[in-house]
Predicted model as a PDB file, atoms N, CA, C, CB and O in Angstrom, pLDDT in the B-factor column:
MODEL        1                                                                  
ATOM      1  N   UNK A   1      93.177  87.787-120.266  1.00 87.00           N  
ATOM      2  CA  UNK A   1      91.974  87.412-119.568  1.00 87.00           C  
ATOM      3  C   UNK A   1      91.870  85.891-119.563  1.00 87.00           C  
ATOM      4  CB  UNK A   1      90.729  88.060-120.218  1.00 87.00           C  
ATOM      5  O   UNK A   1      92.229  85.194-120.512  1.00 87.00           O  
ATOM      6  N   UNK A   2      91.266  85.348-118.234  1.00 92.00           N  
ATOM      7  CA  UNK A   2      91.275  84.145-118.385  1.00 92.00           C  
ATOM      8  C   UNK A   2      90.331  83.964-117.938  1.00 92.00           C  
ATOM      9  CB  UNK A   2      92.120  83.478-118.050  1.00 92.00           C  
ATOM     10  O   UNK A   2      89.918  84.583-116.957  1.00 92.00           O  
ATOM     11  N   UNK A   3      89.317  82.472-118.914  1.00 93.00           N  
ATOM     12  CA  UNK A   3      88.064  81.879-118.758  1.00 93.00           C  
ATOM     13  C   UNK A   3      88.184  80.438-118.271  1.00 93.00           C  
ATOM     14  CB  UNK A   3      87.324  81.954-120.025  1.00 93.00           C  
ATOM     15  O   UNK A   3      89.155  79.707-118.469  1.00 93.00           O  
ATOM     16  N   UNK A   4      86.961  80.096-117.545  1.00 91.00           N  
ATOM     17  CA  UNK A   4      86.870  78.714-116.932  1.00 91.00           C  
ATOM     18  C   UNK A   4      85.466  78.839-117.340  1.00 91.00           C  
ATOM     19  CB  UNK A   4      87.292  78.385-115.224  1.00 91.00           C  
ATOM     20  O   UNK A   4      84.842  79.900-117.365  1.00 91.00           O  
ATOM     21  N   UNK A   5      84.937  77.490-117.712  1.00 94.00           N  
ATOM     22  CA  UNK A   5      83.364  76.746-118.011  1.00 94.00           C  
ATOM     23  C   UNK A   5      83.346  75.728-117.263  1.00 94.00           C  
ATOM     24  CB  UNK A   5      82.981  76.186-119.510  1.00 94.00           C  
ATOM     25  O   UNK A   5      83.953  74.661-117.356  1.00 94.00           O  
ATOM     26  N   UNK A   6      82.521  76.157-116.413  1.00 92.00           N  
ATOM     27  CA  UNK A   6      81.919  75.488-115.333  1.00 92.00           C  
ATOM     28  C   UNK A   6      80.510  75.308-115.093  1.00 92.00           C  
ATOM     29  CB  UNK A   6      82.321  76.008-114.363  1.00 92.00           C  
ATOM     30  O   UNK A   6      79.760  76.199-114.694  1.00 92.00           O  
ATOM     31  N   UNK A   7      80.097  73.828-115.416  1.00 92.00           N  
ATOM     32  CA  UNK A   7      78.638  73.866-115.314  1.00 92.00           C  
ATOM     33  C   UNK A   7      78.084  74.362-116.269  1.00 92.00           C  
ATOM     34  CB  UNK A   7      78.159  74.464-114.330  1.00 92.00           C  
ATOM     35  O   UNK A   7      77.129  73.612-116.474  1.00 92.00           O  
ATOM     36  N   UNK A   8      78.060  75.306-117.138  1.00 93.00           N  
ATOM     37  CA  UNK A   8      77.340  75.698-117.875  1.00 93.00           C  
ATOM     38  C   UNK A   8      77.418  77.440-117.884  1.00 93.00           C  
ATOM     39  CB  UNK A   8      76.142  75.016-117.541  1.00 93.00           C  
ATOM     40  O   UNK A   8      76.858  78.222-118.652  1.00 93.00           O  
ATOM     41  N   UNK A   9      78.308  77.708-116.758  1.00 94.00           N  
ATOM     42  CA  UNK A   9      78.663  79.042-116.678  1.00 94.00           C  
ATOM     43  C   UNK A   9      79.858  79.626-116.749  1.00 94.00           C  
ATOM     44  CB  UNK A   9      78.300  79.412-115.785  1.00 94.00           C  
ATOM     45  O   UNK A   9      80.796  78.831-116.804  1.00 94.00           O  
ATOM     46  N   UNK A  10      80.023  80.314-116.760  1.00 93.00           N  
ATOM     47  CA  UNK A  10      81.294  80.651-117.148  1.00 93.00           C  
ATOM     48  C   UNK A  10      82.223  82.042-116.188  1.00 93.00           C  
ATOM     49  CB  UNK A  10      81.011  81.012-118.737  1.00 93.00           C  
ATOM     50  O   UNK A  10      81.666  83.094-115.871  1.00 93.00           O  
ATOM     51  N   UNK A  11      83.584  81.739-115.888  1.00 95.00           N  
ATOM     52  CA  UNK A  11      83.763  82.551-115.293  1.00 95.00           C  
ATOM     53  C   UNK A  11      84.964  82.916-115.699  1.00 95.00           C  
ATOM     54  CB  UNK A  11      83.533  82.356-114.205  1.00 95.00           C  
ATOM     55  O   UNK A  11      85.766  82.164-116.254  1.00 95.00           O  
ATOM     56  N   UNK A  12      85.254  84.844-115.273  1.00 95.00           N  
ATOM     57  CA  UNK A  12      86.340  85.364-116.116  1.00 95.00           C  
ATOM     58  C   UNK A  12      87.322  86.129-114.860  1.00 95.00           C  
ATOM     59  CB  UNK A  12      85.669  86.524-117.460  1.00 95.00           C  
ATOM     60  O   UNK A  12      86.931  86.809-113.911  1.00 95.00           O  
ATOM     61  N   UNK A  13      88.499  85.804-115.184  1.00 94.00           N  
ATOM     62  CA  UNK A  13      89.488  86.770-114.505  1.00 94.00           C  
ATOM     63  C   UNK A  13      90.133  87.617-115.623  1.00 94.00           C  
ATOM     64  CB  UNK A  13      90.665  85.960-113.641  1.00 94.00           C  
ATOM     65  O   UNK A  13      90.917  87.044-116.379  1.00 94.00           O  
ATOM     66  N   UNK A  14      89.927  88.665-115.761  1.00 88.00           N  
ATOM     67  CA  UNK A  14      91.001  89.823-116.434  1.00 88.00           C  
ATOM     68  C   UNK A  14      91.948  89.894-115.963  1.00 88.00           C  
ATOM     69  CB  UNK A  14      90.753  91.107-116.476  1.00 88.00           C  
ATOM     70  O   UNK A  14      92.854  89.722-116.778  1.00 88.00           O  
ATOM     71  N   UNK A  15      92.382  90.130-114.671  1.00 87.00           N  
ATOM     72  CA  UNK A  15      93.934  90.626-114.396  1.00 87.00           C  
ATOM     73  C   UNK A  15      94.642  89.323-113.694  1.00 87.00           C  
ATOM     74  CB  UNK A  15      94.022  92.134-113.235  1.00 87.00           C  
ATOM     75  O   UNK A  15      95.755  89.467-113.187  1.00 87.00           O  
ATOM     76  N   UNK A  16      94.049  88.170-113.672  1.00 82.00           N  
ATOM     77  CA  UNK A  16      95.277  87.070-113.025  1.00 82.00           C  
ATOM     78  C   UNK A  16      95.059  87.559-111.732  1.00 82.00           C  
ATOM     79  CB  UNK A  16      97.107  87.188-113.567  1.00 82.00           C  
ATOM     80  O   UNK A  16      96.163  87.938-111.342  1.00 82.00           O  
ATOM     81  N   UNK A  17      94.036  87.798-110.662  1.00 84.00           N  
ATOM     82  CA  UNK A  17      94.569  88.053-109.182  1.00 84.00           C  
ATOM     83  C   UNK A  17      93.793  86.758-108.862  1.00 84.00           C  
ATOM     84  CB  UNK A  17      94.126  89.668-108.228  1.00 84.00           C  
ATOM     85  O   UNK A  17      92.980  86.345-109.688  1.00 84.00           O  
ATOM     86  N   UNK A  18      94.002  86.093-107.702  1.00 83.00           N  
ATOM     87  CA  UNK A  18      93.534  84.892-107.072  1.00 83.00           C  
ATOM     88  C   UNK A  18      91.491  84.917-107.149  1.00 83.00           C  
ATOM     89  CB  UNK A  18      94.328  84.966-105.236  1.00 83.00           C  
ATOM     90  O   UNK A  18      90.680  84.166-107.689  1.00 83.00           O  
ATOM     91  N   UNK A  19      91.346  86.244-106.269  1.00 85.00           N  
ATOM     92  CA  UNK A  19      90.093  86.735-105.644  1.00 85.00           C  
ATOM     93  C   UNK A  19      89.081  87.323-106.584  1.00 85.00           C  
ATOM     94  CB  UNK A  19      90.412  87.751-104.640  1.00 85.00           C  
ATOM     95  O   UNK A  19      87.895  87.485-106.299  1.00 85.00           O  
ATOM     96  N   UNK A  20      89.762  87.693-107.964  1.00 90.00           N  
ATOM     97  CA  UNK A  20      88.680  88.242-108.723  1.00 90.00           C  
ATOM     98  C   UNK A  20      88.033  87.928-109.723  1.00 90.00           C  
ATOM     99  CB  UNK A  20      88.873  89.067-109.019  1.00 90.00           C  
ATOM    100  O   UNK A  20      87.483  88.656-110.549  1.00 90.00           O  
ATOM    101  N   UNK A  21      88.107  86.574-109.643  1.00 94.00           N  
ATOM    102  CA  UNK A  21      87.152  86.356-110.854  1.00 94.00           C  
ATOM    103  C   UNK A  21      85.410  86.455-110.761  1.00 94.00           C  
ATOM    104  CB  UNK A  21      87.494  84.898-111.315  1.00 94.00           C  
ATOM    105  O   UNK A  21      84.622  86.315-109.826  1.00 94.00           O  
ATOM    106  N   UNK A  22      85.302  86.661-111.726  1.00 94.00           N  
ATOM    107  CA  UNK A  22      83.276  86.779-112.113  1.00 94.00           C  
ATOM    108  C   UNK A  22      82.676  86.095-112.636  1.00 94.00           C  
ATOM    109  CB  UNK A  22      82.641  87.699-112.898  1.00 94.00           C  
ATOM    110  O   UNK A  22      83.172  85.490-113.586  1.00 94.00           O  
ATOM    111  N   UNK A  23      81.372  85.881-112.269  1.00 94.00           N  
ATOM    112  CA  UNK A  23      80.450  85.246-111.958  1.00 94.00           C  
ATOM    113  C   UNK A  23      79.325  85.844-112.975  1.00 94.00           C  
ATOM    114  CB  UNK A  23      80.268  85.312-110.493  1.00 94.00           C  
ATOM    115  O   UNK A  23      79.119  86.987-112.566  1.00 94.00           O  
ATOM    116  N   UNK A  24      78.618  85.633-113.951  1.00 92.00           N  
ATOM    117  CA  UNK A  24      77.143  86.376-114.165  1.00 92.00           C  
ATOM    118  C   UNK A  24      75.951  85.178-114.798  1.00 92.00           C  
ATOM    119  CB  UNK A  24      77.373  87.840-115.491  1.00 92.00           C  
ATOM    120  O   UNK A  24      75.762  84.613-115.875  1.00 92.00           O  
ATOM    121  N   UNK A  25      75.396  85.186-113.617  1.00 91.00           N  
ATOM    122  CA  UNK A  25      74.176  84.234-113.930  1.00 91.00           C  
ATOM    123  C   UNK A  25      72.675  85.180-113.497  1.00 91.00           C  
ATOM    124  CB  UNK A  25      74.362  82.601-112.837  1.00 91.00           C  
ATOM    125  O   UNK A  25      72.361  85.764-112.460  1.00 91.00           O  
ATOM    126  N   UNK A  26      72.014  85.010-114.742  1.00 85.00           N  
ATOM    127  CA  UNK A  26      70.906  85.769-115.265  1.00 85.00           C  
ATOM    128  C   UNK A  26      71.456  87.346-115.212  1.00 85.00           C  
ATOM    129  CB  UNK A  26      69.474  85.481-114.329  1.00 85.00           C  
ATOM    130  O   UNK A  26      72.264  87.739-116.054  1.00 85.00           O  
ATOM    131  N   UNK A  27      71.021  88.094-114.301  1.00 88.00           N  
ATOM    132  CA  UNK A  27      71.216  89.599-113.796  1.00 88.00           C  
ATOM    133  C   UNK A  27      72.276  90.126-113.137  1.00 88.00           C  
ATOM    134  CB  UNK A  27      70.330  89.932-112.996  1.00 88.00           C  
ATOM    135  O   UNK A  27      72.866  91.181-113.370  1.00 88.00           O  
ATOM    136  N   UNK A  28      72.539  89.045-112.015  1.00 89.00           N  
ATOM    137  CA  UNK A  28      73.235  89.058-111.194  1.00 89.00           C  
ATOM    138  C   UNK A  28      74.681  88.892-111.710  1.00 89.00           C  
ATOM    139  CB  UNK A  28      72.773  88.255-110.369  1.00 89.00           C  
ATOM    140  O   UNK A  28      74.858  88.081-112.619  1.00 89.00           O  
ATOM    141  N   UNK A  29      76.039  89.783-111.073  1.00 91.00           N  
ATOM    142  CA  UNK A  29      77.301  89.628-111.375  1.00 91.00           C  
ATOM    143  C   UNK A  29      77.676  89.455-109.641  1.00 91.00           C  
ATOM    144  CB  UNK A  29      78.002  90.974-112.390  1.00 91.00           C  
ATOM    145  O   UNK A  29      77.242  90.227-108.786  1.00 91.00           O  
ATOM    146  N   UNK A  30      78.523  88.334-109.378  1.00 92.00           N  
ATOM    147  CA  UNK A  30      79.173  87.919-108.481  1.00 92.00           C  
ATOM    148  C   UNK A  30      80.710  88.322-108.439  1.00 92.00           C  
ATOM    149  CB  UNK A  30      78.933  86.679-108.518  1.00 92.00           C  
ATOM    150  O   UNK A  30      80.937  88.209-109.643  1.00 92.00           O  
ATOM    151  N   UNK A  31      81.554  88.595-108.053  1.00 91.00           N  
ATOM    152  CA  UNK A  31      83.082  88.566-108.229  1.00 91.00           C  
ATOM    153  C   UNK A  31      83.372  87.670-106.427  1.00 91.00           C  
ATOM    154  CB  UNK A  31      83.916  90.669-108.512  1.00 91.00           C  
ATOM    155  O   UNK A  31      82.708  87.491-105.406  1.00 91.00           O  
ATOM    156  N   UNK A  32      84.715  87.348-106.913  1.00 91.00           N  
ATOM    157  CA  UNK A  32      84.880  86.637-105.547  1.00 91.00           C  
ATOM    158  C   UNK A  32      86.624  85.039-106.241  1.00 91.00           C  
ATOM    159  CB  UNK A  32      82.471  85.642-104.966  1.00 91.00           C  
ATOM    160  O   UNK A  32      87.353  84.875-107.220  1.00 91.00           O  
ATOM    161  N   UNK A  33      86.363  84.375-104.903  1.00 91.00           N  
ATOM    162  CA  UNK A  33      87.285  83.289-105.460  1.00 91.00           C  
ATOM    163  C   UNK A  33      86.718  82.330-106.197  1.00 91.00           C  
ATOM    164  CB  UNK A  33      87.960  82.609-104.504  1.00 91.00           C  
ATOM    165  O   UNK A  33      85.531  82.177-105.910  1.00 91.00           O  
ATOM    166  N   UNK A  34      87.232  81.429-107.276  1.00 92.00           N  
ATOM    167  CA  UNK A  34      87.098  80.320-107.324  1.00 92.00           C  
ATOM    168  C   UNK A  34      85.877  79.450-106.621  1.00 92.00           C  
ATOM    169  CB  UNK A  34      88.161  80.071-107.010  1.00 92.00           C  
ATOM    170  O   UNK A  34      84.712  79.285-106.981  1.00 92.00           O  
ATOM    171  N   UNK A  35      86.611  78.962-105.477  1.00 92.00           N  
ATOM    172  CA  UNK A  35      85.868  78.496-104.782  1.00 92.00           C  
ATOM    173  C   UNK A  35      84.479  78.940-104.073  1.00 92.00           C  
ATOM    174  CB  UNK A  35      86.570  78.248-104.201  1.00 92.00           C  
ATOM    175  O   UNK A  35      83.526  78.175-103.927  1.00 92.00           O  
ATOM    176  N   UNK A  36      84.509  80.117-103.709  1.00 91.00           N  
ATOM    177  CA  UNK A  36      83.174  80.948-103.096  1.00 91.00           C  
ATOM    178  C   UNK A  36      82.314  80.946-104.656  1.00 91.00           C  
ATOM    179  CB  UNK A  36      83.636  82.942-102.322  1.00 91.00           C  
ATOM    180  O   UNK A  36      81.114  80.716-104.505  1.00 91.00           O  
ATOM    181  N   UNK A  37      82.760  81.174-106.157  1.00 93.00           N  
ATOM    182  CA  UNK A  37      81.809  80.939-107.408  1.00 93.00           C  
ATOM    183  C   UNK A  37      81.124  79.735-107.556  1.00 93.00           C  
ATOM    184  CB  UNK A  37      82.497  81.039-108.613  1.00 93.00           C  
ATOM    185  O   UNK A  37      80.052  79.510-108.117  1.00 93.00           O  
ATOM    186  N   UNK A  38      81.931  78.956-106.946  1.00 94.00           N  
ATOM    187  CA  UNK A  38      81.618  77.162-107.627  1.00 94.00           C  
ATOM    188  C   UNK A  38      80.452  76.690-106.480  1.00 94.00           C  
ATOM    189  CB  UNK A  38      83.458  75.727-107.500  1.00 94.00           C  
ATOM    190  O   UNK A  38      79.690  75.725-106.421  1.00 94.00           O  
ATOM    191  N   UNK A  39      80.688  77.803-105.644  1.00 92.00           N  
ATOM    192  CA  UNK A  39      79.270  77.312-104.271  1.00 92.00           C  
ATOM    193  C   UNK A  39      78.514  77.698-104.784  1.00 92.00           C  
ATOM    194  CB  UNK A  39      79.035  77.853-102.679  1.00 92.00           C  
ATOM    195  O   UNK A  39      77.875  76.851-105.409  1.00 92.00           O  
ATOM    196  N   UNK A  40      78.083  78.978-104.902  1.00 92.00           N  
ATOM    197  CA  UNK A  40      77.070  80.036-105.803  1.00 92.00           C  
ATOM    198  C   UNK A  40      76.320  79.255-106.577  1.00 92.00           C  
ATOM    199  CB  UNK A  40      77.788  81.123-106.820  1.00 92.00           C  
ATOM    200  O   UNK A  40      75.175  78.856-106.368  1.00 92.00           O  
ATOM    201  N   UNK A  41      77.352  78.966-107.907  1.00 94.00           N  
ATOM    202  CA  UNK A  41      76.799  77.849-108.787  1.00 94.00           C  
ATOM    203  C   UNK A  41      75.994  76.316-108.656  1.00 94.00           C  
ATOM    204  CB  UNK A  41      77.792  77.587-109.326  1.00 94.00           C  
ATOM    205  O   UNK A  41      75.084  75.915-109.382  1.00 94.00           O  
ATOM    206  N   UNK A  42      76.722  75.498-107.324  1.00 94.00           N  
ATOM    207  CA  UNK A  42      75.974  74.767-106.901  1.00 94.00           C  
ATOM    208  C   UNK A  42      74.474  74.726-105.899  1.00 94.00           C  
ATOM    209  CB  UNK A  42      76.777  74.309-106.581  1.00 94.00           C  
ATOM    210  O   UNK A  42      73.682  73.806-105.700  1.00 94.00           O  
ATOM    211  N   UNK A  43      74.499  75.917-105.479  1.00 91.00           N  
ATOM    212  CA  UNK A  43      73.499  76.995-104.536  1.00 91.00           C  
ATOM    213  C   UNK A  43      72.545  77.126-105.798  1.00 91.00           C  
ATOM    214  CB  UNK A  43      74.312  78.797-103.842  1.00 91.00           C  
ATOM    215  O   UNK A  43      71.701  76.233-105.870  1.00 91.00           O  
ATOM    216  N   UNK A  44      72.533  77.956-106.673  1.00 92.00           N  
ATOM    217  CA  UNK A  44      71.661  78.175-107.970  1.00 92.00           C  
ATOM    218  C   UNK A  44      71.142  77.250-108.131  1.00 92.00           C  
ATOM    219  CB  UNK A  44      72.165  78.490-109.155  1.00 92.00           C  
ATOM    220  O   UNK A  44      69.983  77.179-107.724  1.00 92.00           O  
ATOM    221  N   UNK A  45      71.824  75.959-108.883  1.00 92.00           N  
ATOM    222  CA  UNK A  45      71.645  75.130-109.598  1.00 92.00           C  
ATOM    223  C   UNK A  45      70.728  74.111-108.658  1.00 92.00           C  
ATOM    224  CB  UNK A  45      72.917  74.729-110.177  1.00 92.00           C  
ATOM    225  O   UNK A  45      69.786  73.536-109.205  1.00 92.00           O  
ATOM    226  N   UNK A  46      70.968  73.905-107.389  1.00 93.00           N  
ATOM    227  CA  UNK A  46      70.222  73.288-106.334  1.00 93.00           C  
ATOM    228  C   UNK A  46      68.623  73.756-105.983  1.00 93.00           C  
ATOM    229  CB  UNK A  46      71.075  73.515-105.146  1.00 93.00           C  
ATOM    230  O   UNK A  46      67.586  73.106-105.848  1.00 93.00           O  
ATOM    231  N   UNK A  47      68.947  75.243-105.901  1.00 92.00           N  
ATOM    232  CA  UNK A  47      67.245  76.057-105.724  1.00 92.00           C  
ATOM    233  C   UNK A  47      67.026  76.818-106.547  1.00 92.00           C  
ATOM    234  CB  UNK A  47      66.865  76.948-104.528  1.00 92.00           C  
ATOM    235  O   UNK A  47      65.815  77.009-106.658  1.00 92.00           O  
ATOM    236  N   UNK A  48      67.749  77.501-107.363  1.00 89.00           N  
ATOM    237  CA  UNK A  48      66.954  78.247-108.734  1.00 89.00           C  
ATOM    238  C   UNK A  48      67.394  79.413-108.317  1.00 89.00           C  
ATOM    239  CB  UNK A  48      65.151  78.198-109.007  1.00 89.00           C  
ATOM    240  O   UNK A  48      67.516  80.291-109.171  1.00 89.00           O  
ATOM    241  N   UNK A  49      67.733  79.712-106.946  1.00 88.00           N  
ATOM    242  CA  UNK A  49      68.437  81.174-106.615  1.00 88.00           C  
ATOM    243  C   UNK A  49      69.845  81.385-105.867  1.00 88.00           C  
ATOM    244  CB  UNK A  49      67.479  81.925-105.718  1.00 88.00           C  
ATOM    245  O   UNK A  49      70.406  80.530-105.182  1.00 88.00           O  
ATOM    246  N   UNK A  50      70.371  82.851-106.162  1.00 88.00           N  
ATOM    247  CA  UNK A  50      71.306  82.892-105.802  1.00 88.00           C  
ATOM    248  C   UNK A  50      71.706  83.314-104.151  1.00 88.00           C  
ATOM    249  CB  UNK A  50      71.670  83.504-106.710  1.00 88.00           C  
ATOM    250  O   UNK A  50      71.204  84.357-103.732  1.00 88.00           O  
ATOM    251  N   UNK A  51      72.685  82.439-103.129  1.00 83.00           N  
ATOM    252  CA  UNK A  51      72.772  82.848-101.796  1.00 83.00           C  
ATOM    253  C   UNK A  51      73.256  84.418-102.019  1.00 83.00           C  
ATOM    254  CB  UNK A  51      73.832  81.845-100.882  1.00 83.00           C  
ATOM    255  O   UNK A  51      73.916  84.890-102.945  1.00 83.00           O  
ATOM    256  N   UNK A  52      72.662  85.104-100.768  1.00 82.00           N  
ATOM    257  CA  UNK A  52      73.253  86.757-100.635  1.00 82.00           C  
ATOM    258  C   UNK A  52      74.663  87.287-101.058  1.00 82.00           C  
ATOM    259  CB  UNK A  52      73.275  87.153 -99.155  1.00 82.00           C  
ATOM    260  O   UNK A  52      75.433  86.512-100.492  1.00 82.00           O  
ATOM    261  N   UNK A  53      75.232  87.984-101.591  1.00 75.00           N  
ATOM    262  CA  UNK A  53      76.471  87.962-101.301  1.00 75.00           C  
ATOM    263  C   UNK A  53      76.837  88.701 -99.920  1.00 75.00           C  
ATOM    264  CB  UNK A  53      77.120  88.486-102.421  1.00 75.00           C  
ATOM    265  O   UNK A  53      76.155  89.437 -99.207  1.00 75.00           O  
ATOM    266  N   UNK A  54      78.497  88.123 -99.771  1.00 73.00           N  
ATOM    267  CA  UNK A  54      78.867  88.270 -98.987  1.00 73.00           C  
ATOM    268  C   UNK A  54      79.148  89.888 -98.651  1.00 73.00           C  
ATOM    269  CB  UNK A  54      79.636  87.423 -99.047  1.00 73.00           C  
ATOM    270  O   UNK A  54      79.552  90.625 -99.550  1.00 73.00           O  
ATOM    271  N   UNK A  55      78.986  90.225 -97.738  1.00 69.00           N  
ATOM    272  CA  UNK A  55      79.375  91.838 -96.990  1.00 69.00           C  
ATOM    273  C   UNK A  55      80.482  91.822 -96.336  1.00 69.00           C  
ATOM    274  CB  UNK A  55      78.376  92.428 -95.874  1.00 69.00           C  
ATOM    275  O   UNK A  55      80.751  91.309 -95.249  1.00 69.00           O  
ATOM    276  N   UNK A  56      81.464  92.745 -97.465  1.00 63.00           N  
ATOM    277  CA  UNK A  56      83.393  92.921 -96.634  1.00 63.00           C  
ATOM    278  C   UNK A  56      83.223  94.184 -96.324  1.00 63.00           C  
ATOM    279  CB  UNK A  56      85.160  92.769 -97.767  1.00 63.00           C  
ATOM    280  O   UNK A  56      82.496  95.047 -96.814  1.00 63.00           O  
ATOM    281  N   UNK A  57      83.926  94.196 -95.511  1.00 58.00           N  
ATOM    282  CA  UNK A  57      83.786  95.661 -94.643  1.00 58.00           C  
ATOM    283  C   UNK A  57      85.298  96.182 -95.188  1.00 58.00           C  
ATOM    284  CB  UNK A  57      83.619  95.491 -92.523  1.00 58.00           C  
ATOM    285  O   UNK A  57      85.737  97.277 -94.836  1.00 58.00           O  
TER     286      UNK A  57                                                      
ENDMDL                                                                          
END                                                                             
């Protein structure tokens, strides 16, 4: 498993795939890339809430 601390949060990949790492700030669990987490986080941290997640079909 691998961890990154970012900001003050922290995010985890278990299996090494590019796309899945997680996200959990307050309630909410996010999964997604890297990059789509580190928006989230700056999104939060900017207004106090989290943007929608995204809908994959």
């Amino acid at each position: 498993m691998k961890k990154i601390f970012y900001q003050g949060y922290t995010f985890t990949n278990p299996d090494g795939k590019t796309d899945n790492w997680t996200l959990v700030i307050g309630s909410q669990v996010r999964v997604g890339s890297l990059f789509e987490l580190r928006r989230q986080v700056h999104f939060f941290t900017e207004l106090g809430i989290l943007p929608p997640p995204k809908v994959t079909k």
